[in-house]
HTML snippet that shows the backbone in 3Dmol.js (N, CA, C, O; Angstrom):
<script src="https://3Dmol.org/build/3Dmol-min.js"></script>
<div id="view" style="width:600px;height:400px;position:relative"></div>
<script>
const pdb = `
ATOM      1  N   UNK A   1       0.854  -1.160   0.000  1.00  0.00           N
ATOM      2  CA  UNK A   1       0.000   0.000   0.000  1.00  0.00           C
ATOM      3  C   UNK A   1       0.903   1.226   0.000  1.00  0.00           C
ATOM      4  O   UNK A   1       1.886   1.402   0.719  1.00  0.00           O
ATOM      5  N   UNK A   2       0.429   2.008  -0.884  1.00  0.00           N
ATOM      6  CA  UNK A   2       1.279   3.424  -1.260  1.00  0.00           C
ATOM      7  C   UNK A   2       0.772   4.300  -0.179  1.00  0.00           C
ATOM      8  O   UNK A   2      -0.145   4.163   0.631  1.00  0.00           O
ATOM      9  N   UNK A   3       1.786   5.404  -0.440  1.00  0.00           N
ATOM     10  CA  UNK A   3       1.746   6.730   0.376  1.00  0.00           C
ATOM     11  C   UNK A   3       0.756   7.651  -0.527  1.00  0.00           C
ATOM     12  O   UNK A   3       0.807   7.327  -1.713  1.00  0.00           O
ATOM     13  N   UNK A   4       0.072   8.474  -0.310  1.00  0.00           N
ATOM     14  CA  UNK A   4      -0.681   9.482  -0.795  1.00  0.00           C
ATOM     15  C   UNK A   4       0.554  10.924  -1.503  1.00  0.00           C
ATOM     16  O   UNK A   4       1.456  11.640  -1.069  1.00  0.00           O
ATOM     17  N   UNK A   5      -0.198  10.672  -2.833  1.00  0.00           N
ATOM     18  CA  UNK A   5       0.329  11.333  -3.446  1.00  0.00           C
ATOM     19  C   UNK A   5      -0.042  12.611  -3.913  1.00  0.00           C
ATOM     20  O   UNK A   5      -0.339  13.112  -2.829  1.00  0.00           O
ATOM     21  N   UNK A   6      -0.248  13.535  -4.779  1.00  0.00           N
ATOM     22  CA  UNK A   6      -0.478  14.705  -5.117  1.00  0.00           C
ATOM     23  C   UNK A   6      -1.788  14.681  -5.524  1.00  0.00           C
ATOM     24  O   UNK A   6      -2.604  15.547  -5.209  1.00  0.00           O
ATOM     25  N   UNK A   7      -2.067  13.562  -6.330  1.00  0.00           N
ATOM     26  CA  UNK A   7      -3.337  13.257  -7.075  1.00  0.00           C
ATOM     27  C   UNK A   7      -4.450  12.897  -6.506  1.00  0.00           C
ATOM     28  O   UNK A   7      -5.568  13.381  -6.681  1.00  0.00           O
ATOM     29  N   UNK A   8      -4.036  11.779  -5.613  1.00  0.00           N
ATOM     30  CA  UNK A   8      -4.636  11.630  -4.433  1.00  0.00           C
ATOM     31  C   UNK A   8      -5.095  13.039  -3.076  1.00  0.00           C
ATOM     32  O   UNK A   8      -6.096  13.054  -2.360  1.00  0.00           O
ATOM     33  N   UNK A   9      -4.359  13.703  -3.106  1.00  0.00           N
ATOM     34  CA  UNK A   9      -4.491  14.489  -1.789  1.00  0.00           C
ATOM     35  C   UNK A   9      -5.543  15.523  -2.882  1.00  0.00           C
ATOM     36  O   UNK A   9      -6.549  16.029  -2.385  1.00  0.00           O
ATOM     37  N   UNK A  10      -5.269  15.722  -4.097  1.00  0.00           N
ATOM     38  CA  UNK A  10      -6.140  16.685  -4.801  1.00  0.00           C
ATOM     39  C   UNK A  10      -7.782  16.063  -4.935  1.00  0.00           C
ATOM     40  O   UNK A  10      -8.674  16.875  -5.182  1.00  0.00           O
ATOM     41  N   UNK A  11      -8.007  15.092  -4.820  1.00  0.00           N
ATOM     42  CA  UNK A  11      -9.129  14.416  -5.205  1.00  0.00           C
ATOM     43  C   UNK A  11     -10.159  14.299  -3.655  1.00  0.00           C
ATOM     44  O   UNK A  11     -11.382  14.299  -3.517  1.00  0.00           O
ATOM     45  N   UNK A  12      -9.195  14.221  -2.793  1.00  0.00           N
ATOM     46  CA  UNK A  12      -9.367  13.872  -1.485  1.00  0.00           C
ATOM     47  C   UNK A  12     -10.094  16.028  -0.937  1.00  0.00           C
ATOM     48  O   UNK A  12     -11.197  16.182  -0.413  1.00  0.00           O
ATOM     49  N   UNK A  13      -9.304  17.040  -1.201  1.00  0.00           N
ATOM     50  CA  UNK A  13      -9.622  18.010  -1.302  1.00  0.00           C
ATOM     51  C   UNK A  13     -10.835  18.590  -2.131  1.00  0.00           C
ATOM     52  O   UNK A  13     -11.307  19.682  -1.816  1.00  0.00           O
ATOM     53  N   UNK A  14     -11.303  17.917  -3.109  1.00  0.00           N
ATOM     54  CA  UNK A  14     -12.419  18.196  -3.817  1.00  0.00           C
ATOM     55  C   UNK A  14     -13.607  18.182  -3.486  1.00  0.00           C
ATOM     56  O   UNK A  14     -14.506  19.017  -3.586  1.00  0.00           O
ATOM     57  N   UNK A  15     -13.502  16.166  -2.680  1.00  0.00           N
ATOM     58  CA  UNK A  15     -14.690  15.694  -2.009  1.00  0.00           C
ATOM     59  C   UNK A  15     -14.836  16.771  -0.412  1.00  0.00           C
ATOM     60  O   UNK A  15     -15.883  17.127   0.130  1.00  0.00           O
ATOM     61  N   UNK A  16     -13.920  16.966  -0.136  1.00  0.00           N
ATOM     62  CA  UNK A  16     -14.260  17.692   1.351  1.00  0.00           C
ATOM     63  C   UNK A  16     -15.071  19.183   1.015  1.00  0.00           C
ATOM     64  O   UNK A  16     -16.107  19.486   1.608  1.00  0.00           O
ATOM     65  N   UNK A  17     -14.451  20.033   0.002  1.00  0.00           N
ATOM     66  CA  UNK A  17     -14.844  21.238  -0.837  1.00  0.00           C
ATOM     67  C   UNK A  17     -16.754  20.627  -1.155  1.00  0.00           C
ATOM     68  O   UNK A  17     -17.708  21.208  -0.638  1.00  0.00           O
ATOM     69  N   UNK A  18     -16.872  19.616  -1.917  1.00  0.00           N
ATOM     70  CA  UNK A  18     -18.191  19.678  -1.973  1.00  0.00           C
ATOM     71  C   UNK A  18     -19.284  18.853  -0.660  1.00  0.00           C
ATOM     72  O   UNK A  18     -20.494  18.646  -0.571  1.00  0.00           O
ATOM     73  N   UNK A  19     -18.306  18.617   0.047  1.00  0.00           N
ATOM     74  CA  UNK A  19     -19.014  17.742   1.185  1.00  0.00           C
ATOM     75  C   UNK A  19     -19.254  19.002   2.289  1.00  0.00           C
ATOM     76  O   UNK A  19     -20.234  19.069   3.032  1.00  0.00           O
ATOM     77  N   UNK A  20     -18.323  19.834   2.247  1.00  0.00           N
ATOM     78  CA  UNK A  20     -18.754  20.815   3.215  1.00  0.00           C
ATOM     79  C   UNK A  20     -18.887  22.063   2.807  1.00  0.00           C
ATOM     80  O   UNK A  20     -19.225  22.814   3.721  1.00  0.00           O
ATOM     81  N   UNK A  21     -18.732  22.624   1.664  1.00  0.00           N
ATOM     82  CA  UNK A  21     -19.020  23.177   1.047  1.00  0.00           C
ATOM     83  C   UNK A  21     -17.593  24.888   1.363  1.00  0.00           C
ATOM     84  O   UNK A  21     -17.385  25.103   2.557  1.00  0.00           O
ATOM     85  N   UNK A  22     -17.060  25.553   0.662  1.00  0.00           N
ATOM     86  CA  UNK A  22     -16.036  26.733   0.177  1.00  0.00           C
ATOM     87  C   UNK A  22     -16.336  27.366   2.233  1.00  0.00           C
ATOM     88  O   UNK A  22     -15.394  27.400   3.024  1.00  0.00           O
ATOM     89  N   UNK A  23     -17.041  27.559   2.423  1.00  0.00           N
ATOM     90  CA  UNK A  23     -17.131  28.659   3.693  1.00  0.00           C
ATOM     91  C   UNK A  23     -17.230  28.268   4.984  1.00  0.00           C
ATOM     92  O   UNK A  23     -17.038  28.908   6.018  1.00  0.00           O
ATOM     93  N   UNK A  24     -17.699  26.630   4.723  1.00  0.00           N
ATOM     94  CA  UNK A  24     -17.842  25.890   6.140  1.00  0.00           C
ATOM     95  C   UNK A  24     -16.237  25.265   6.246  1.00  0.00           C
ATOM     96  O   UNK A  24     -15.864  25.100   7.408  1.00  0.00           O
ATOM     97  N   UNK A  25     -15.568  25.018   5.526  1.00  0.00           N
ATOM     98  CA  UNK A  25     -14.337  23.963   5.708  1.00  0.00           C
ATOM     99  C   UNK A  25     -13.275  24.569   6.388  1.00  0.00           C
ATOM    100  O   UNK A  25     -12.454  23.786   6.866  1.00  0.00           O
ATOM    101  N   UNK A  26     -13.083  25.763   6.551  1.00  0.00           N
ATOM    102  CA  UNK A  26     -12.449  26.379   7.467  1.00  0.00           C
ATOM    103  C   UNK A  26     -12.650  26.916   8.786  1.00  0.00           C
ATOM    104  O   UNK A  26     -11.886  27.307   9.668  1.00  0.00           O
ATOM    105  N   UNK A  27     -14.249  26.796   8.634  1.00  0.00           N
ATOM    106  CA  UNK A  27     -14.307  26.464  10.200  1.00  0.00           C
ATOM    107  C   UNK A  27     -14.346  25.156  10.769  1.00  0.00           C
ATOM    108  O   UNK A  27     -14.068  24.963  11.953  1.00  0.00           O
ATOM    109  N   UNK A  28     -14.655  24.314  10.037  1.00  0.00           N
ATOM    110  CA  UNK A  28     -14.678  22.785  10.242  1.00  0.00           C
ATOM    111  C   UNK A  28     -13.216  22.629  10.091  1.00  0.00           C
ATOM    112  O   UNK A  28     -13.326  23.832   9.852  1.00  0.00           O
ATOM    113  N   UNK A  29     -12.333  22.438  10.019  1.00  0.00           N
ATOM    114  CA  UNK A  29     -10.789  22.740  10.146  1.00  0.00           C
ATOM    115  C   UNK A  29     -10.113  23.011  11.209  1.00  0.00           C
ATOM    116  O   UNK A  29      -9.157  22.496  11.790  1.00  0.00           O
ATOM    117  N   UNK A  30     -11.014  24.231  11.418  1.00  0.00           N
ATOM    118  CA  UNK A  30     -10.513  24.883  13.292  1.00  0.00           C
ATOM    119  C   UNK A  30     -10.915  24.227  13.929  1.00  0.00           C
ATOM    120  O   UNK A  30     -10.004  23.639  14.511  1.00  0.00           O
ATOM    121  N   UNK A  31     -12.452  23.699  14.431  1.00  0.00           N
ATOM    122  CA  UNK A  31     -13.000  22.635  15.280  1.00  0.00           C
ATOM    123  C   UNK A  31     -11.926  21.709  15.063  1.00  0.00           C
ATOM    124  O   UNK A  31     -11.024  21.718  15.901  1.00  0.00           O
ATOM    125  N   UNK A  32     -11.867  21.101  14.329  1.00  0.00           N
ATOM    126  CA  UNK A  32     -10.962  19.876  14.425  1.00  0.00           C
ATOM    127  C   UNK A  32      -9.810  19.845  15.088  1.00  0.00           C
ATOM    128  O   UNK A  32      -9.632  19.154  16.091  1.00  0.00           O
ATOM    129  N   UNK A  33      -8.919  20.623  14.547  1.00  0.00           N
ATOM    130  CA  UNK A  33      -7.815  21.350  15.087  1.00  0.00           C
ATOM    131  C   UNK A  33      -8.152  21.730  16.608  1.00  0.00           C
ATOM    132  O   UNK A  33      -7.216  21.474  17.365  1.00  0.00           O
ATOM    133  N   UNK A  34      -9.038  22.164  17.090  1.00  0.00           N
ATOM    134  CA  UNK A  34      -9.321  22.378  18.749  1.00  0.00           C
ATOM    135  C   UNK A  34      -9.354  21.229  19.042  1.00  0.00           C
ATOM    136  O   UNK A  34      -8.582  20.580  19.748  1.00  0.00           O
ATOM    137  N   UNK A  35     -10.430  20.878  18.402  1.00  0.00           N
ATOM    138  CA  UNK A  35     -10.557  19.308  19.561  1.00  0.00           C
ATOM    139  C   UNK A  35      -9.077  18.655  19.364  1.00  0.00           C
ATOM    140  O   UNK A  35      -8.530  18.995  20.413  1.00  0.00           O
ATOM    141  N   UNK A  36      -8.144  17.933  18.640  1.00  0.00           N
ATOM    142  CA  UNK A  36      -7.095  17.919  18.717  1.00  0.00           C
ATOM    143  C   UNK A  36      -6.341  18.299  19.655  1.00  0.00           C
ATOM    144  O   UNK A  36      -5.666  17.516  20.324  1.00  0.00           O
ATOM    145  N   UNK A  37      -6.362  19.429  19.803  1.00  0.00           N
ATOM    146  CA  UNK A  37      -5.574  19.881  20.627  1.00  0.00           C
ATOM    147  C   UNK A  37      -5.641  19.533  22.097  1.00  0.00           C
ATOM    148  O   UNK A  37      -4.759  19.201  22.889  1.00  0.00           O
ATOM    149  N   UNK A  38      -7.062  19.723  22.244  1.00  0.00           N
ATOM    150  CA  UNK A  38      -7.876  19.247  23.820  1.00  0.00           C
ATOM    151  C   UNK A  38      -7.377  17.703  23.943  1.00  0.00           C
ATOM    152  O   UNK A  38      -6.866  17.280  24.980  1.00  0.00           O
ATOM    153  N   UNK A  39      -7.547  17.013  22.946  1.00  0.00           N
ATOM    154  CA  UNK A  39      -7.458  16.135  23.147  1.00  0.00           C
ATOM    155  C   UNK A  39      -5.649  15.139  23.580  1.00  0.00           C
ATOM    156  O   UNK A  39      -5.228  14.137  24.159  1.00  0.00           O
ATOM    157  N   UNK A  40      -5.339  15.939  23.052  1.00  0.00           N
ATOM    158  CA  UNK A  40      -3.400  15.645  23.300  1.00  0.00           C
ATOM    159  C   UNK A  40      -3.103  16.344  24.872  1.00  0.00           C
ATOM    160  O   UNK A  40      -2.369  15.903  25.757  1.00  0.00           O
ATOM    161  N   UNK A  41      -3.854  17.453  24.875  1.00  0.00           N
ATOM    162  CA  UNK A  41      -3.284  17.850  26.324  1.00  0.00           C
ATOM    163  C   UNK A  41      -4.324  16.879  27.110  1.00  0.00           C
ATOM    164  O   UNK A  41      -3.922  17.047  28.262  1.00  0.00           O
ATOM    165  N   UNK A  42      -5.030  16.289  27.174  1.00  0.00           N
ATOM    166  CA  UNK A  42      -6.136  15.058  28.191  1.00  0.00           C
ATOM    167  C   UNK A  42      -5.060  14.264  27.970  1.00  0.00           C
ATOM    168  O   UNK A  42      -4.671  13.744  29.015  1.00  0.00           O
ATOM    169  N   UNK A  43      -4.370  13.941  26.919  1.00  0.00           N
ATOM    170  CA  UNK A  43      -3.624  12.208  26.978  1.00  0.00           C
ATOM    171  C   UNK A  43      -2.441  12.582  27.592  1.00  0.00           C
ATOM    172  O   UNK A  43      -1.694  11.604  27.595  1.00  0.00           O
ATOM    173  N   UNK A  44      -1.873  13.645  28.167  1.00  0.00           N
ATOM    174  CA  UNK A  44      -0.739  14.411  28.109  1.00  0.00           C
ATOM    175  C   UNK A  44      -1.194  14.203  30.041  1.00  0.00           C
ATOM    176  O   UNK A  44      -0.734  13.305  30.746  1.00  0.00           O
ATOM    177  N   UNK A  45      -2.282  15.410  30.570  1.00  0.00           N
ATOM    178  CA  UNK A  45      -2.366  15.092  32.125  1.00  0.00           C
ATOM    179  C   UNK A  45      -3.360  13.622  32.325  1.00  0.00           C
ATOM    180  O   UNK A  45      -4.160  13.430  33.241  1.00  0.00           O
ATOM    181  N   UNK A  46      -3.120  12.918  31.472  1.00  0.00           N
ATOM    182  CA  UNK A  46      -3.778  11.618  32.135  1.00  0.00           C
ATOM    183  C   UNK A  46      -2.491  10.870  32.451  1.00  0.00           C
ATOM    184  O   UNK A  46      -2.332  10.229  33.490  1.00  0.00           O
ATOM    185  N   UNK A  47      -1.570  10.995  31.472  1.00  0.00           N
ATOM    186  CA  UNK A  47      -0.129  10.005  31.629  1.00  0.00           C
ATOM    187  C   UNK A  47       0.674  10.896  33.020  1.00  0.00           C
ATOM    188  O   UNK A  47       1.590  10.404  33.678  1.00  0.00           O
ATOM    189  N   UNK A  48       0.273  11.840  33.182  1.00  0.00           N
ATOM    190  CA  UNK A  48       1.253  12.376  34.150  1.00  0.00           C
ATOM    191  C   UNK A  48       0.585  12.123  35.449  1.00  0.00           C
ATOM    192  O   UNK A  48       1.238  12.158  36.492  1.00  0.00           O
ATOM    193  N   UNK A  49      -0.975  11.812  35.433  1.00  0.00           N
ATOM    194  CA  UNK A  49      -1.645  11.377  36.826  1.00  0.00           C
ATOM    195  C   UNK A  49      -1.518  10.162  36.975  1.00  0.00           C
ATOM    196  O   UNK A  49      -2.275   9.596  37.764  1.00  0.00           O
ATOM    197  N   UNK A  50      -0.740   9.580  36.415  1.00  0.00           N
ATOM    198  CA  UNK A  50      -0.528   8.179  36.319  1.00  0.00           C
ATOM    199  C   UNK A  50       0.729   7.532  36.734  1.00  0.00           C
ATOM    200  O   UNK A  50       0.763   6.334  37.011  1.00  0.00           O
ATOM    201  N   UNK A  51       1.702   8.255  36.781  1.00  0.00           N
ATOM    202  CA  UNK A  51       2.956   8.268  37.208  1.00  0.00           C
ATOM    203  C   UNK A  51       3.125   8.840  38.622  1.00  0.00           C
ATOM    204  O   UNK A  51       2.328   9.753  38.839  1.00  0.00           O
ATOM    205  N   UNK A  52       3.690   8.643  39.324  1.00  0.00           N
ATOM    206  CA  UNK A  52       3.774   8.735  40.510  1.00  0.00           C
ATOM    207  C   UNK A  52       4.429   9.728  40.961  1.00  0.00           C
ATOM    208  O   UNK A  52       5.468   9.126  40.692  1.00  0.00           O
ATOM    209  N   UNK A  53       4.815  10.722  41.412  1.00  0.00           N
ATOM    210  CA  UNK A  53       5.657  11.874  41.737  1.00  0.00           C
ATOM    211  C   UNK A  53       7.191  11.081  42.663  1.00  0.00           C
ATOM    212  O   UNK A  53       7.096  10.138  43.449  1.00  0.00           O
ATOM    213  N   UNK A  54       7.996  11.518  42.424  1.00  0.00           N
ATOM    214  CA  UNK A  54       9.598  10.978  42.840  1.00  0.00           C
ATOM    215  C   UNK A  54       9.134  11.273  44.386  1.00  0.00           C
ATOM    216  O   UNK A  54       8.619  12.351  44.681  1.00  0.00           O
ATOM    217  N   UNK A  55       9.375  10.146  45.433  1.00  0.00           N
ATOM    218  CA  UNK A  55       9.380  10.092  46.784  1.00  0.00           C
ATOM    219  C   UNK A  55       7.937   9.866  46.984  1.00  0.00           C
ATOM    220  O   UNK A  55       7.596   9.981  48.161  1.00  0.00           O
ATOM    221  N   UNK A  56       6.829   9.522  45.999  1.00  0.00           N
ATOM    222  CA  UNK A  56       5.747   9.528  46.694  1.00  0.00           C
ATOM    223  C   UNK A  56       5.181   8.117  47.561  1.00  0.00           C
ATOM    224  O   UNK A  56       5.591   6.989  47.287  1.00  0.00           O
ATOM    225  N   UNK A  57       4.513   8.305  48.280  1.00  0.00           N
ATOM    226  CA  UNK A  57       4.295   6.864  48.602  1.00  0.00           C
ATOM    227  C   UNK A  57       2.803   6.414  48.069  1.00  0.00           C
ATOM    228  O   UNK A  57       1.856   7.178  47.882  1.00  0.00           O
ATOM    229  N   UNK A  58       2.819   5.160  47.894  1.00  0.00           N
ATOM    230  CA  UNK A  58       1.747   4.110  47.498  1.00  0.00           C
ATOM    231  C   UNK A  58       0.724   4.344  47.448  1.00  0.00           C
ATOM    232  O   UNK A  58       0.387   4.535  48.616  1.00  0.00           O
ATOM    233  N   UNK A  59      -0.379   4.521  46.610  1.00  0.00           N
ATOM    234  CA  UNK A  59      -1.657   4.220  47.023  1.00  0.00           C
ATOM    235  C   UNK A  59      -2.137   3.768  48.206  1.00  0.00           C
ATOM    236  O   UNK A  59      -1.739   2.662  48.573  1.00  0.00           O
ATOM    237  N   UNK A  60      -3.024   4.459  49.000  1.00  0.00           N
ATOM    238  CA  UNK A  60      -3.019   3.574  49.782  1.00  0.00           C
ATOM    239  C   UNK A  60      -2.231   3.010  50.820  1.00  0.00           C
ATOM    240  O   UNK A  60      -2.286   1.825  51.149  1.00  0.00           O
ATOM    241  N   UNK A  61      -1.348   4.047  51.438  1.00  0.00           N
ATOM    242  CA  UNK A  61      -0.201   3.093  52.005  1.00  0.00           C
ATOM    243  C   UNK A  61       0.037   4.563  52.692  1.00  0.00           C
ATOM    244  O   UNK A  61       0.464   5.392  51.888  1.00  0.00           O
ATOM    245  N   UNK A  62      -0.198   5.132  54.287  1.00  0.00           N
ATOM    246  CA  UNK A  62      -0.147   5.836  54.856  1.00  0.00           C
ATOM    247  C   UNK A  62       1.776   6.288  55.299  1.00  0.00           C
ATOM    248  O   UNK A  62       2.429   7.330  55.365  1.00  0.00           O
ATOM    249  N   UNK A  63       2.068   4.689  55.525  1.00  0.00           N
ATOM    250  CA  UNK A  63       3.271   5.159  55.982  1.00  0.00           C
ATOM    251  C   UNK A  63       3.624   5.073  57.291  1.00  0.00           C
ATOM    252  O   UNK A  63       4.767   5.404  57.608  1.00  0.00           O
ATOM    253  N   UNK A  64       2.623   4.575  58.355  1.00  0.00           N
ATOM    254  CA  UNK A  64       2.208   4.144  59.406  1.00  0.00           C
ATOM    255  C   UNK A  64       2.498   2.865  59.662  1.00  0.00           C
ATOM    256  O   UNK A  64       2.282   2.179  58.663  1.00  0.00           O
ATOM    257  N   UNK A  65       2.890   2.261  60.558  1.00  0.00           N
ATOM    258  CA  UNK A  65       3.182   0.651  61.116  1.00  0.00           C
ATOM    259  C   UNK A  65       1.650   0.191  61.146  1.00  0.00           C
ATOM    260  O   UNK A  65       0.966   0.996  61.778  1.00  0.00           O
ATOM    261  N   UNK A  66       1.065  -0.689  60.727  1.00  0.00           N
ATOM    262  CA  UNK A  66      -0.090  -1.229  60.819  1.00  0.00           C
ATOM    263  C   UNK A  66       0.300  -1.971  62.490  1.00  0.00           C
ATOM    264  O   UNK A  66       1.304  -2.331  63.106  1.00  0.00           O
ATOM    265  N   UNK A  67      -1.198  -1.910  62.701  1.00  0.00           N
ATOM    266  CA  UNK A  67      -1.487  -3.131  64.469  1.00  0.00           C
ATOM    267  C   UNK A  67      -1.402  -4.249  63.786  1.00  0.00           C
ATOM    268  O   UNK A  67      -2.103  -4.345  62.779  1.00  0.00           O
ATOM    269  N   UNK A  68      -0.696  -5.142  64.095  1.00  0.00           N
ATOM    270  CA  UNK A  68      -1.133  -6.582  64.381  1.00  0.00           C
ATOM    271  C   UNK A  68      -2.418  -7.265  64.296  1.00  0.00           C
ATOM    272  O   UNK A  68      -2.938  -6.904  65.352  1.00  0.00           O
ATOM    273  N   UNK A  69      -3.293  -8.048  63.693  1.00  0.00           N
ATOM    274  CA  UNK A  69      -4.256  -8.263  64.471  1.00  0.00           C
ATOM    275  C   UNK A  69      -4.071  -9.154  65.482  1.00  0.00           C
ATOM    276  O   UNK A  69      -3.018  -9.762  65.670  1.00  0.00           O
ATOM    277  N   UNK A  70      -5.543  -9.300  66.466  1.00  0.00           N
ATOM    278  CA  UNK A  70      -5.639 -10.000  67.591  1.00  0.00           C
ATOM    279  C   UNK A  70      -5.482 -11.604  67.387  1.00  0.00           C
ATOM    280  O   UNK A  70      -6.141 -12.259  66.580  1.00  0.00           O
ATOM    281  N   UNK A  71      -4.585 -12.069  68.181  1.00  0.00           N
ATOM    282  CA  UNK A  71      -4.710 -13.795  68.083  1.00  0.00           C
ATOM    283  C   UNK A  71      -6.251 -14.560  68.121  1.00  0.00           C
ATOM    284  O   UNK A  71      -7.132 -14.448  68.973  1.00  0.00           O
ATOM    285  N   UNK A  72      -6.232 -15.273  67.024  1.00  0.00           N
ATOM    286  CA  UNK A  72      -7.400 -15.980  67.109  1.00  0.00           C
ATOM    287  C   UNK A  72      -7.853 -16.877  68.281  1.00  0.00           C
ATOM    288  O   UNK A  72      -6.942 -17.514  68.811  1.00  0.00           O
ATOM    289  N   UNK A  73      -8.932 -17.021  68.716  1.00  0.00           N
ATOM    290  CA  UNK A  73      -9.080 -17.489  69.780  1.00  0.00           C
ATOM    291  C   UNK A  73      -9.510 -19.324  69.599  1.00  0.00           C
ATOM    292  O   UNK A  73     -10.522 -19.643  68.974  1.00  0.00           O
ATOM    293  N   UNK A  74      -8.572 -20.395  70.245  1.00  0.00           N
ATOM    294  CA  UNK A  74      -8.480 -21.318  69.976  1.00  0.00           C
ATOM    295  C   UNK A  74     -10.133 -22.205  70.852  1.00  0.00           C
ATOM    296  O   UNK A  74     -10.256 -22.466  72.048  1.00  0.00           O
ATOM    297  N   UNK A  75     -10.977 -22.420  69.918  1.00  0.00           N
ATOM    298  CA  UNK A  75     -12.398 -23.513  70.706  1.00  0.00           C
ATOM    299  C   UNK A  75     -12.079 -23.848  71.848  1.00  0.00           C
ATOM    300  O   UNK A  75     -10.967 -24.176  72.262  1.00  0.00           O
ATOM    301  N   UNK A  76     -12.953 -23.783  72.334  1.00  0.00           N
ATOM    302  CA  UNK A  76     -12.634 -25.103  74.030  1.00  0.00           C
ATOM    303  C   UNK A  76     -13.389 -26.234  73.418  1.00  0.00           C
ATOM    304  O   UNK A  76     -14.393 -26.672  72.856  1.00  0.00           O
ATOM    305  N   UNK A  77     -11.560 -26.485  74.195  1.00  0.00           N
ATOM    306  CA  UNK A  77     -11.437 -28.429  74.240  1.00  0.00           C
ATOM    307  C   UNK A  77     -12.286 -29.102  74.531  1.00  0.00           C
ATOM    308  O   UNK A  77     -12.429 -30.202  73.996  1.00  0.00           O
ATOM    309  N   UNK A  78     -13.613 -28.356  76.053  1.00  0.00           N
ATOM    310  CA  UNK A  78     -14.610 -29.067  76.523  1.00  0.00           C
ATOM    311  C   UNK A  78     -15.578 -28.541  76.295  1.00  0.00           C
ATOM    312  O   UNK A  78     -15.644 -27.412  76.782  1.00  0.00           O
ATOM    313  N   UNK A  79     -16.919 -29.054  75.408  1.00  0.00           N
ATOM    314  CA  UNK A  79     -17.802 -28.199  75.428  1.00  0.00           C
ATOM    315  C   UNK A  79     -18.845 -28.106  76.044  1.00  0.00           C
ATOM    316  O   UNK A  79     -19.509 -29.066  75.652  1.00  0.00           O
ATOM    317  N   UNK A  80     -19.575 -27.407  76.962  1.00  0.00           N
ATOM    318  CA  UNK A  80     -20.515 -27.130  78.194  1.00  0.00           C
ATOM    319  C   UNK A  80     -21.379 -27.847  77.762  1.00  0.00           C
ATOM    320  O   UNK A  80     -22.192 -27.922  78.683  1.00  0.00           O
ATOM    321  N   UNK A  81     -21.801 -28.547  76.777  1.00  0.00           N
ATOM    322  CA  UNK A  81     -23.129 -29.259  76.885  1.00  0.00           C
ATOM    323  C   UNK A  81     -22.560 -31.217  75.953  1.00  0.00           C
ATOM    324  O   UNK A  81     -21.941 -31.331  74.895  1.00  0.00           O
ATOM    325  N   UNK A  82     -22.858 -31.894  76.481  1.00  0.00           N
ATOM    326  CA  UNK A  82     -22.403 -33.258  75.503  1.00  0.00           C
ATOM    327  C   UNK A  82     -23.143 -33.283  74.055  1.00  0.00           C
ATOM    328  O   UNK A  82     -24.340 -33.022  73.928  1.00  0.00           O
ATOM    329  N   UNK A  83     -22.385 -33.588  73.110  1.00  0.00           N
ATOM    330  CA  UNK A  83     -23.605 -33.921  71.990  1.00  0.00           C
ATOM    331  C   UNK A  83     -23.882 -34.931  71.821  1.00  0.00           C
ATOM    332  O   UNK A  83     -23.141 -35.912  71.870  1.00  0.00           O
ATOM    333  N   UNK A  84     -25.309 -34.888  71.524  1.00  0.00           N
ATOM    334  CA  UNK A  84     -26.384 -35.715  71.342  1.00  0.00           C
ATOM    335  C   UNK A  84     -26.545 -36.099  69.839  1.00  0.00           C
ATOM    336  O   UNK A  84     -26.641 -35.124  69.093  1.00  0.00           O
ATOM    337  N   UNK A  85     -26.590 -37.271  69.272  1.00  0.00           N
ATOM    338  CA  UNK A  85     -27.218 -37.594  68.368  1.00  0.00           C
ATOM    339  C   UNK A  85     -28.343 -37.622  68.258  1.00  0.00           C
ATOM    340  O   UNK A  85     -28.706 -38.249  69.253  1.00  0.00           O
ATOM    341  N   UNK A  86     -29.608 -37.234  67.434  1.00  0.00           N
ATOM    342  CA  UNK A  86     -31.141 -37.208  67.360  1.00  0.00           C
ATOM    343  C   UNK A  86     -31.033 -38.659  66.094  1.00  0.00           C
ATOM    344  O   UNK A  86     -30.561 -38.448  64.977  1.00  0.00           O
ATOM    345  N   UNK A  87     -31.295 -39.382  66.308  1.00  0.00           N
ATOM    346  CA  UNK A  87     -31.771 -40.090  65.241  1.00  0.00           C
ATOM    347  C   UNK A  87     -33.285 -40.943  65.024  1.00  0.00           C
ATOM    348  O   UNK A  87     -33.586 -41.944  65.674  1.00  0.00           O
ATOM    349  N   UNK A  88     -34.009 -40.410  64.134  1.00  0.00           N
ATOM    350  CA  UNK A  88     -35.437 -40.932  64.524  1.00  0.00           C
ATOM    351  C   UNK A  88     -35.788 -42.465  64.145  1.00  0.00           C
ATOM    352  O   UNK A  88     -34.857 -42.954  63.505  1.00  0.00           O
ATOM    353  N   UNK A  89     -36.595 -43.146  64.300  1.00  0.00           N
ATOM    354  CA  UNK A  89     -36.504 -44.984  63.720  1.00  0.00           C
ATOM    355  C   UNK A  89     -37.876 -44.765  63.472  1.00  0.00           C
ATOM    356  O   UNK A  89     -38.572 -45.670  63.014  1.00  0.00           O
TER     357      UNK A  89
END
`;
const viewer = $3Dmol.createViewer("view");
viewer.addModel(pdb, "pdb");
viewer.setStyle({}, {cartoon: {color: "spectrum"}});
viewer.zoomTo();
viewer.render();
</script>
């Protein structure tokens, strides 16, 4: 597949000329060109909110010694009532 050539870019200029007609295409040009622009500086502070600042710490991550949690507490060995099997006949 070729690169666009002179003939091409002239033909390509014709259809836009009658698609938008001599007076709209230069403002339709600028819109474009804005949004463009908006749009590179969004991809521009999205990559930089995304990166982390030098010395920062973690998401999520105060920087604080977390507590321990509490030891789980092990069943008693004996339990206050005997169990019973129910079995009906």
């Amino acid at each position: 597949m070729g690169s666009l050539g002179a003939p091409e870019l002239l033909i390509i200029g014709v259809v836009l000329v009658l698609l938008f007609g001599a007076t709209r295409l230069p403002q339709t040009a600028k819109g474009l060109g804005q949004s463009l622009k908006i749009f590179r500086k969004e991809l521009q502070d999205d990559s930089s909110e995304q990166q982390p600042a030098p010395g920062a710490l973690p998401q999520g991550y105060s920087g604080q010694a977390q507590q321990p949690a509490p030891p789980a507490q092990a069943p008693d060995a004996t339990p206050s009532e005997p169990h019973q099997s129910h079995q009906s006949h």
